[in-house]
C-alpha positions as protocol buffer text, in pm:
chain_id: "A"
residue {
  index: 1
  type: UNK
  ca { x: 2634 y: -836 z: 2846 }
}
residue {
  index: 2
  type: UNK
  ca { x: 2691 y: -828 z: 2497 }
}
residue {
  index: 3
  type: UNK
  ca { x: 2636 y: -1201 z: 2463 }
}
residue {
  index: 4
  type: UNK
  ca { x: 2367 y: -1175 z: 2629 }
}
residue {
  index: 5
  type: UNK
  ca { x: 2233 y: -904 z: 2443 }
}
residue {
  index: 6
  type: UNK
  ca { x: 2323 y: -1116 z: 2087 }
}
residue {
  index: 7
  type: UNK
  ca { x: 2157 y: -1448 z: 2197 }
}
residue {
  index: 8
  type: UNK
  ca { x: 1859 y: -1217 z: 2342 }
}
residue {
  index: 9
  type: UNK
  ca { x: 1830 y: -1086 z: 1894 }
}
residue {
  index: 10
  type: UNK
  ca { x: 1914 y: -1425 z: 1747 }
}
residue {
  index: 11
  type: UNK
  ca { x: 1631 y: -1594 z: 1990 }
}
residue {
  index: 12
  type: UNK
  ca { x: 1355 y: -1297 z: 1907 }
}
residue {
  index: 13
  type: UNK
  ca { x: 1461 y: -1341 z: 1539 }
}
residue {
  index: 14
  type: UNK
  ca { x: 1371 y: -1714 z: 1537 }
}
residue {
  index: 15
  type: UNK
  ca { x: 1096 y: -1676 z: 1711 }
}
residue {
  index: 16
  type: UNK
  ca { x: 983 y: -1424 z: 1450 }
}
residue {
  index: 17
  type: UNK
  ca { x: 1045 y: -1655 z: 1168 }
}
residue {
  index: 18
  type: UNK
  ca { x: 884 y: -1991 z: 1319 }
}
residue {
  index: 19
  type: UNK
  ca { x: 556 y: -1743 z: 1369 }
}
residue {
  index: 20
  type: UNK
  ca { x: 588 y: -1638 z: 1017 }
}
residue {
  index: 21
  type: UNK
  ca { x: 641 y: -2057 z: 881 }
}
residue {
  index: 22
  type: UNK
  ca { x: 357 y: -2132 z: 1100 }
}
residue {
  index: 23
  type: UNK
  ca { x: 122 y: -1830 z: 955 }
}
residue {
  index: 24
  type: UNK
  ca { x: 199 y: -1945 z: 573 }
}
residue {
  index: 25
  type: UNK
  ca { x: 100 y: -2310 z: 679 }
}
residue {
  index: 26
  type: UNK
  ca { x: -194 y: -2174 z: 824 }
}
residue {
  index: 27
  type: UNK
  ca { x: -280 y: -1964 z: 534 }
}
residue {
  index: 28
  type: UNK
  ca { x: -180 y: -2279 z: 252 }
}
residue {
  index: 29
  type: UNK
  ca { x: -445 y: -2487 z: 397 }
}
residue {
  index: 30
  type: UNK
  ca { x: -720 y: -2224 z: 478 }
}
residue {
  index: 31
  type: UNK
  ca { x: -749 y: -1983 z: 202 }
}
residue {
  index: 32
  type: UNK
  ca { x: -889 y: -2004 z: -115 }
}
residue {
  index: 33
  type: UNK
  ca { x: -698 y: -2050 z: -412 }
}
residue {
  index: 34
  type: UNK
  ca { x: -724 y: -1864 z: -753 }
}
residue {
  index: 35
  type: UNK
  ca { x: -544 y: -1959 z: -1039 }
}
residue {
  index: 36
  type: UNK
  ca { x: -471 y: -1915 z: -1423 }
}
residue {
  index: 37
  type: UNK
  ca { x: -474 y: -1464 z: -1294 }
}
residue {
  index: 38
  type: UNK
  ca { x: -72 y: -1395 z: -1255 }
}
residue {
  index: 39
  type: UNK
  ca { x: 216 y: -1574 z: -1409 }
}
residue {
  index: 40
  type: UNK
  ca { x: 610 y: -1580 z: -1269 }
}
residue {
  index: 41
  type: UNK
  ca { x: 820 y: -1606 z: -1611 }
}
residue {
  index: 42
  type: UNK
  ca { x: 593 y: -1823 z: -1815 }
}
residue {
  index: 43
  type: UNK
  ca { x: 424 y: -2040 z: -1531 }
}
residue {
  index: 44
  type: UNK
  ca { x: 132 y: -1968 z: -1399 }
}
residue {
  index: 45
  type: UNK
  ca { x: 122 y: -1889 z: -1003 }
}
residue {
  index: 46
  type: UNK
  ca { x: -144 y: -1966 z: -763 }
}
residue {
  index: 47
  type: UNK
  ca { x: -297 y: -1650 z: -559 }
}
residue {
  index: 48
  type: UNK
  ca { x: -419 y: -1746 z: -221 }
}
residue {
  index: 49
  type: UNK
  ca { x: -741 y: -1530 z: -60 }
}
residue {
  index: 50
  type: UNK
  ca { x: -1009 y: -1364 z: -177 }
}
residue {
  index: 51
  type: UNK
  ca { x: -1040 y: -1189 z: -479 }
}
residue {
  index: 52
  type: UNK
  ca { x: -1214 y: -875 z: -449 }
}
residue {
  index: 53
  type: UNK
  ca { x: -1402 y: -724 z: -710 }
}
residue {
  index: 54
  type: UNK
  ca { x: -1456 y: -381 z: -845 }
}
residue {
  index: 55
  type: UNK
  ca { x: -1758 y: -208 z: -690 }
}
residue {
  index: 56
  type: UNK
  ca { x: -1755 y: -400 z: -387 }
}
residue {
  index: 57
  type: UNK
  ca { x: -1687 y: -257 z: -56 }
}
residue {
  index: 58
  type: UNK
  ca { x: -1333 y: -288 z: 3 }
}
residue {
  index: 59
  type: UNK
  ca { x: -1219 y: -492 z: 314 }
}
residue {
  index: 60
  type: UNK
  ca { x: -1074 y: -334 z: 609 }
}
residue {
  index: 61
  type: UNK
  ca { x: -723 y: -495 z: 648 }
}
residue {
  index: 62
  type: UNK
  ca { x: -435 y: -466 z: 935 }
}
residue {
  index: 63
  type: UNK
  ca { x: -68 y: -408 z: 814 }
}
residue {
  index: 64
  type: UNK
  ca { x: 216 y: -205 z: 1022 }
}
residue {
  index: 65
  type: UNK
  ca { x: 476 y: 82 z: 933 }
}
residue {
  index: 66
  type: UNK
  ca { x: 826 y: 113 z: 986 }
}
residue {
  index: 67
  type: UNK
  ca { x: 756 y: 93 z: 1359 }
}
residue {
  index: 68
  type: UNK
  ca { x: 583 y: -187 z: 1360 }
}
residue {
  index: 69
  type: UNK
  ca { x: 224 y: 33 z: 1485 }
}
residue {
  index: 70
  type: UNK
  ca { x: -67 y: -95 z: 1307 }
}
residue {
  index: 71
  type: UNK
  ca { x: -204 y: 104 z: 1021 }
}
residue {
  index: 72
  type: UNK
  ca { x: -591 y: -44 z: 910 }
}
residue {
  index: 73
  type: UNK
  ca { x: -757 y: 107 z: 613 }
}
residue {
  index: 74
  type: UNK
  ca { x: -988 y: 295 z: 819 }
}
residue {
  index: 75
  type: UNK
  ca { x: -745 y: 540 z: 919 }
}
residue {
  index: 76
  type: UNK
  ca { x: -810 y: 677 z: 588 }
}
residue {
  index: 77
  type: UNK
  ca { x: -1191 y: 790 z: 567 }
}
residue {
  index: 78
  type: UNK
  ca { x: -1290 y: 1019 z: 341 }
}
residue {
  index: 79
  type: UNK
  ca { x: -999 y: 987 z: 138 }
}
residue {
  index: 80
  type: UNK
  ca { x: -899 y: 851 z: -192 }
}
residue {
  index: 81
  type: UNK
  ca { x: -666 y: 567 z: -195 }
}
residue {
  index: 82
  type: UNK
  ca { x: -434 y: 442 z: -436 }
}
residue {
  index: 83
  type: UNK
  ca { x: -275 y: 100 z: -287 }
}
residue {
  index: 84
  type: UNK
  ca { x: 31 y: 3 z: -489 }
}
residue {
  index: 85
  type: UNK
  ca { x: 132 y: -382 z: -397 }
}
residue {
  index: 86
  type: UNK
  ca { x: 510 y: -481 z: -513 }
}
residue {
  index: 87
  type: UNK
  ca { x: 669 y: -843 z: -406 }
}
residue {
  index: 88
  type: UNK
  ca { x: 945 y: -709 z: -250 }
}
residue {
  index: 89
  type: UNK
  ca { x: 1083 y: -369 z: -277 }
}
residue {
  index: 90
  type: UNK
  ca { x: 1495 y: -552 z: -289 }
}
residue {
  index: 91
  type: UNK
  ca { x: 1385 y: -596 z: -665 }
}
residue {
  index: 92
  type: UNK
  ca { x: 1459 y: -358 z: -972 }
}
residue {
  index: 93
  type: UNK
  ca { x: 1070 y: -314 z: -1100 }
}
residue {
  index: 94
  type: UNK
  ca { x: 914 y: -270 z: -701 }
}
residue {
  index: 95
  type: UNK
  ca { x: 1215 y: -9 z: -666 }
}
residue {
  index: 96
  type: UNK
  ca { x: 1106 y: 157 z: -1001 }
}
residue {
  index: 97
  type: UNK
  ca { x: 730 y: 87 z: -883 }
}
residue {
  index: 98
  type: UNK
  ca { x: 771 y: 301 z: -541 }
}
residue {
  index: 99
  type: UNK
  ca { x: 967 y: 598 z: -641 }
}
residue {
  index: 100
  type: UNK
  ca { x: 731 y: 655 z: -935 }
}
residue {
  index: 101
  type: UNK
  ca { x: 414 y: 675 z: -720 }
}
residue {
  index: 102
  type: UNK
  ca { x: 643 y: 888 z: -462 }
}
residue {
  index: 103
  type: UNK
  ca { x: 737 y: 1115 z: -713 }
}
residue {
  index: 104
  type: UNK
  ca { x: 342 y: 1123 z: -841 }
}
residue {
  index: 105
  type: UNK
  ca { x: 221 y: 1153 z: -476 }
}
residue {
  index: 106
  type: UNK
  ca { x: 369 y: 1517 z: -474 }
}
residue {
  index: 107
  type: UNK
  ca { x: 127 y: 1676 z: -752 }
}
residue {
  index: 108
  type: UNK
  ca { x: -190 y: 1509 z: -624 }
}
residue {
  index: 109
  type: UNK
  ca { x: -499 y: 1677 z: -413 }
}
residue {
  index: 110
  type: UNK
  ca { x: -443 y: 1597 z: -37 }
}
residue {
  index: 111
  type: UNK
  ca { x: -745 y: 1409 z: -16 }
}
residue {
  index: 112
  type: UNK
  ca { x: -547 y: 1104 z: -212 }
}
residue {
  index: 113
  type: UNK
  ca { x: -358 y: 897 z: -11 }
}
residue {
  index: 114
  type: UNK
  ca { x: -106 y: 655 z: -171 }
}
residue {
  index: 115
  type: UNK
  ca { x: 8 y: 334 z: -27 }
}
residue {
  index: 116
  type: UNK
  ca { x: 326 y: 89 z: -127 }
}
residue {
  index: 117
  type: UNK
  ca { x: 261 y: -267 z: 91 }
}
residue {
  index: 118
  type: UNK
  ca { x: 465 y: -517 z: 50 }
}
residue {
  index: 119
  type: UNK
  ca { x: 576 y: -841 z: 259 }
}
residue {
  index: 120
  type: UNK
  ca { x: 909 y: -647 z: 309 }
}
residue {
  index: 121
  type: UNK
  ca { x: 1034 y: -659 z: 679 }
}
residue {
  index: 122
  type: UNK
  ca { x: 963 y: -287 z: 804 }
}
residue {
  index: 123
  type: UNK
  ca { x: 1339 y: -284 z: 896 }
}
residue {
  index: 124
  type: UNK
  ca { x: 1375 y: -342 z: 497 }
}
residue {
  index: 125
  type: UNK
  ca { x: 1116 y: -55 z: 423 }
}
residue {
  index: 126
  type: UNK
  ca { x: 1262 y: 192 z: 657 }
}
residue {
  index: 127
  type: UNK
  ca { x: 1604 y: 152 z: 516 }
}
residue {
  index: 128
  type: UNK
  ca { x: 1466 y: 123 z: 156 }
}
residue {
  index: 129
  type: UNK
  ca { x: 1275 y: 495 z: 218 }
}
residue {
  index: 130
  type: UNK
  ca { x: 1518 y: 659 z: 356 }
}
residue {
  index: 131
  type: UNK
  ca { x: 1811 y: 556 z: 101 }
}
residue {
  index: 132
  type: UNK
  ca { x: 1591 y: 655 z: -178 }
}
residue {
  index: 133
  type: UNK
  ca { x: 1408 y: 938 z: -28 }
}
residue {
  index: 134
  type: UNK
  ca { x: 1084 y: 776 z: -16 }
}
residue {
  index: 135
  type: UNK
  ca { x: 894 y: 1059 z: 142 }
}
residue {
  index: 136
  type: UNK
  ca { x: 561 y: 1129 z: 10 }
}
residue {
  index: 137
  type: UNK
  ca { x: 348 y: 798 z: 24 }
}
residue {
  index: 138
  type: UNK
  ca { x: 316 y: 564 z: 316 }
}
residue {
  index: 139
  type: UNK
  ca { x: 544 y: 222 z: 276 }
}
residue {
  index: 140
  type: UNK
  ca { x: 372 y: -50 z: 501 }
}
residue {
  index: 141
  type: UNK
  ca { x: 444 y: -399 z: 557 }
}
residue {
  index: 142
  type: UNK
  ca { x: 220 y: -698 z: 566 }
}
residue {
  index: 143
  type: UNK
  ca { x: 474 y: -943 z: 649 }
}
residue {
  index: 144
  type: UNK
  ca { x: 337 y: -987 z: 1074 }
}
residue {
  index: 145
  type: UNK
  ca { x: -16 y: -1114 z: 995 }
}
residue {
  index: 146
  type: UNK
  ca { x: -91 y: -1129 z: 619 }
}
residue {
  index: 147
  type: UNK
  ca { x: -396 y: -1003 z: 667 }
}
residue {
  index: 148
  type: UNK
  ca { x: -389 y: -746 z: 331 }
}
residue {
  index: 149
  type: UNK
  ca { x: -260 y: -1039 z: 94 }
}
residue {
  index: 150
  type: UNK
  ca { x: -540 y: -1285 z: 226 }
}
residue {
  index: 151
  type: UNK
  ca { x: -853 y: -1002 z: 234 }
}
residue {
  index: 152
  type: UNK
  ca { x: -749 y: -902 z: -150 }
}
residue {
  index: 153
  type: UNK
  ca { x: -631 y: -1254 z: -279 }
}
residue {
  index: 154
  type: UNK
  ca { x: -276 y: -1172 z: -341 }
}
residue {
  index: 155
  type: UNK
  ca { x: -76 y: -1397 z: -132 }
}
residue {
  index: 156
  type: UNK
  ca { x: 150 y: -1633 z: -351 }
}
residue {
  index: 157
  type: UNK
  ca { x: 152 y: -1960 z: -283 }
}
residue {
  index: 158
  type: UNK
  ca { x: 489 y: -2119 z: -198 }
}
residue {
  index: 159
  type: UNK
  ca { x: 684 y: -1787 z: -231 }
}
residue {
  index: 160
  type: UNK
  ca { x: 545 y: -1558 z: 73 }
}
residue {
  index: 161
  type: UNK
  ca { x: 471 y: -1259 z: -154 }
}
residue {
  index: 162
  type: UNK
  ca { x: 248 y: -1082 z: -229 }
}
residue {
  index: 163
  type: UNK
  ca { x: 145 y: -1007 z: -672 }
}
residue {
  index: 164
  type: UNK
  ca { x: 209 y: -693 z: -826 }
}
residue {
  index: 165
  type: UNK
  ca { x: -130 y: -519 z: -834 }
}
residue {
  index: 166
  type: UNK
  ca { x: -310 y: -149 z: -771 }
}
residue {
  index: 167
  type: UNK
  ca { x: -628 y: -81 z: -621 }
}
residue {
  index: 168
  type: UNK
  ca { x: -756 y: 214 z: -557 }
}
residue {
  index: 169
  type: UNK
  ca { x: -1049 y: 237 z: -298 }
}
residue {
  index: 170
  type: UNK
  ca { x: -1280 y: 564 z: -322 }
}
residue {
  index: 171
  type: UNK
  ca { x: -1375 y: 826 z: -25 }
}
residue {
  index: 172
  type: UNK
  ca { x: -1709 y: 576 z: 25 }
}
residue {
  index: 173
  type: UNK
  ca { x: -1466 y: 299 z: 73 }
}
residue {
  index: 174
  type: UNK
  ca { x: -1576 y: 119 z: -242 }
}
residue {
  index: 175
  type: UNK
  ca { x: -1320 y: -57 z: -476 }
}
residue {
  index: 176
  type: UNK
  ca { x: -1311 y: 176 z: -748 }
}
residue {
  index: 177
  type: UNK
  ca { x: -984 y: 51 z: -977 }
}
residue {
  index: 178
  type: UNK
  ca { x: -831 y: -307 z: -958 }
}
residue {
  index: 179
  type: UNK
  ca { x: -499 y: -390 z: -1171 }
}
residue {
  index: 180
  type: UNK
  ca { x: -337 y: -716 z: -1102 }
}
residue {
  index: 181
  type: UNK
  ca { x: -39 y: -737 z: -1322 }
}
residue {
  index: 182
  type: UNK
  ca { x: -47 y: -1067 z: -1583 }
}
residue {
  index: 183
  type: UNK
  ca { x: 298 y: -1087 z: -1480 }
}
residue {
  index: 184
  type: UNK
  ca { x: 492 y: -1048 z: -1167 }
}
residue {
  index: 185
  type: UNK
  ca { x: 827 y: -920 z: -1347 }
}
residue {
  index: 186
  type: UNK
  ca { x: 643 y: -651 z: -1516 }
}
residue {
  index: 187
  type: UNK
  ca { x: 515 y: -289 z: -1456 }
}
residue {
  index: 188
  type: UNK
  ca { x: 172 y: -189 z: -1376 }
}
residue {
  index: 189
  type: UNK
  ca { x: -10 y: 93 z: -1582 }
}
residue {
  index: 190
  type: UNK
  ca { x: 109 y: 411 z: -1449 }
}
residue {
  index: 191
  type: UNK
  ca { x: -84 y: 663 z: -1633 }
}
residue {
  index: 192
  type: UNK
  ca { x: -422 y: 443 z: -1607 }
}
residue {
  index: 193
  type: UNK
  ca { x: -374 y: 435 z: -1227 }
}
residue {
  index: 194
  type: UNK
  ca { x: -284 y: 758 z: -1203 }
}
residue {
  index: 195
  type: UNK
  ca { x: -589 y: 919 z: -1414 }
}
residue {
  index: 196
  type: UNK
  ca { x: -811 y: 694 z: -1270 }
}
residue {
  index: 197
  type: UNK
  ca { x: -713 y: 817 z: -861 }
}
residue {
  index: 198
  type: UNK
  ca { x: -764 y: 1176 z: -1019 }
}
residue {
  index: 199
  type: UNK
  ca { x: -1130 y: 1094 z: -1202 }
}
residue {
  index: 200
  type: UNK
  ca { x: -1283 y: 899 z: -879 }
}
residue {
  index: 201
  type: UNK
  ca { x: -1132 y: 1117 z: -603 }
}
residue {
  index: 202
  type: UNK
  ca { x: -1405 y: 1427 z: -547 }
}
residue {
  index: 203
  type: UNK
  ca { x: -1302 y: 1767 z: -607 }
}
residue {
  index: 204
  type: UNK
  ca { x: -1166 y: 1990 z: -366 }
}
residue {
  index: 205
  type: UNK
  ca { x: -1349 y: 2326 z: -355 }
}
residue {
  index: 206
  type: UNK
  ca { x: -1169 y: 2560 z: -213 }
}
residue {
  index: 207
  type: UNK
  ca { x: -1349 y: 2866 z: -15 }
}
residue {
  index: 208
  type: UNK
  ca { x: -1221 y: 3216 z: -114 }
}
residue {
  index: 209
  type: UNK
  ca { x: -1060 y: 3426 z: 103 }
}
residue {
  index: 210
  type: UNK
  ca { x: -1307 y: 3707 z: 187 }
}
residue {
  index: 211
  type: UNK
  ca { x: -1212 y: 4038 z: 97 }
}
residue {
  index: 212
  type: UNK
  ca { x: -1040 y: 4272 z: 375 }
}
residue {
  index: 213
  type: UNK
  ca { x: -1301 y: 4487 z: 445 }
}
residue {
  index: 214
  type: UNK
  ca { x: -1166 y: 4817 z: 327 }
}
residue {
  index: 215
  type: UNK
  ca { x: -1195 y: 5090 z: 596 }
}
residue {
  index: 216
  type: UNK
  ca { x: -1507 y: 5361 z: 485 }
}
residue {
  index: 217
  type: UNK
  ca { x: -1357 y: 5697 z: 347 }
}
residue {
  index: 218
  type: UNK
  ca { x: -1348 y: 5964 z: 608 }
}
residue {
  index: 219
  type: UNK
  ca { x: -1598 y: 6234 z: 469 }
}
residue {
  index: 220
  type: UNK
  ca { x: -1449 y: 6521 z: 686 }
}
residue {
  index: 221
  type: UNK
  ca { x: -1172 y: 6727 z: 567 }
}
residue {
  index: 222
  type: UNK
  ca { x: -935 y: 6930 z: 747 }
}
């Protein structure tokens, strides 16, 4: 049973990968291809998809959580969201990345959403969230169909990654904020991301509690 049970993992596993080969092939020869954007050390890389631009209407994309259920951007109307892209969250500055836009999630209006996406398996993810108490933003994976990294123009060529940017996409589903990072090894801009999210989402008015009507004073005396 337990062999069974092995070769039964090793044969979805392979499986998984050959699907994966065959969807960067697919994507190589398909895609368009922007260059002379994002370097790796001092080289420039090539991004494969389409860049999006700010002010356009941001495409609906399919990626999946640490279940593997689909997640599109549409499950998010009305709100504010703040996408955060990292390579791969194994790496020191996508680790960094994460946590700080957890930690930020927590003193931001509920009608922002913030998402980490990444290529990273969602077995990876899940074990990456719960070791580091990755709580307060949503960490999906676009490693099953690619379909973020190809609608945005961040797939990188030859590697299977996806390049270090932020978008953030406004309540009328617009692109509002685009940041890809010159350079994959670096950091994004925090504090220009996070002022931005905070100047494009709309304010949240909040009703105020009507008064307890008080009870009217009893005009008879004993």
């Amino acid at each position: 049973m337990k062999l069974s049970t092995s070769i039964s993992a090793l044969f979805l596993t392979v499986s998984f990968w050959a699907s994966q080969a065959a969807a960067q092939t697919f994507t190589a020869e398909t895609l368009d291809a922007t260059q002379n954007l994002v370097k790796a050390g001092d080289k420039y890389v090539t991004l494969l998809g389409t860049q999006v631009n700010i002010g356009e209407k941001a495409p609906n994309f399919k990626v999946v959580d640490k279940n593997f259920a689909p997640i599109a951007l549409t499950d998010f109307t009305e709100q504010t969201v703040l996408i955060s892209v990292v390579p791969s969250l194994d790496t020191g500055v996508c680790s960094l990345q994460t946590k700080r836009f957890n930690e930020e999630s927590a003193k931001l209006p509920e009608n922002i959403t913030i998402l980490t996406i990444s290529n990273d398996l969602p077995f990876a993810q899940k074990r990456f969230c719960k070791a580091e108490k990755v709580e307060n933003i949503k960490v999906l994976s676009d490693s099953v169909w690619r379909d973020f990294g190809a609608k945005y123009g961040l797939l990188i060529k030859d590697m299977g990654l996806l390049t270090r940017a932020i978008f953030i996409i406004d309540s009328q589903g617009k692109v509002a904020y685009k940041e890809l990072v010159e350079n994959i090894s670096q950091h994004p801009d925090y504090d220009k991301a996070l002022a931005e999210v905070k100047n494009i989402a709309p304010v949240l008015v909040v009703e105020p509690t009507p008064a307890e009507e008080k009870p009217e004073a009893d005009n008879n005396t004993l």
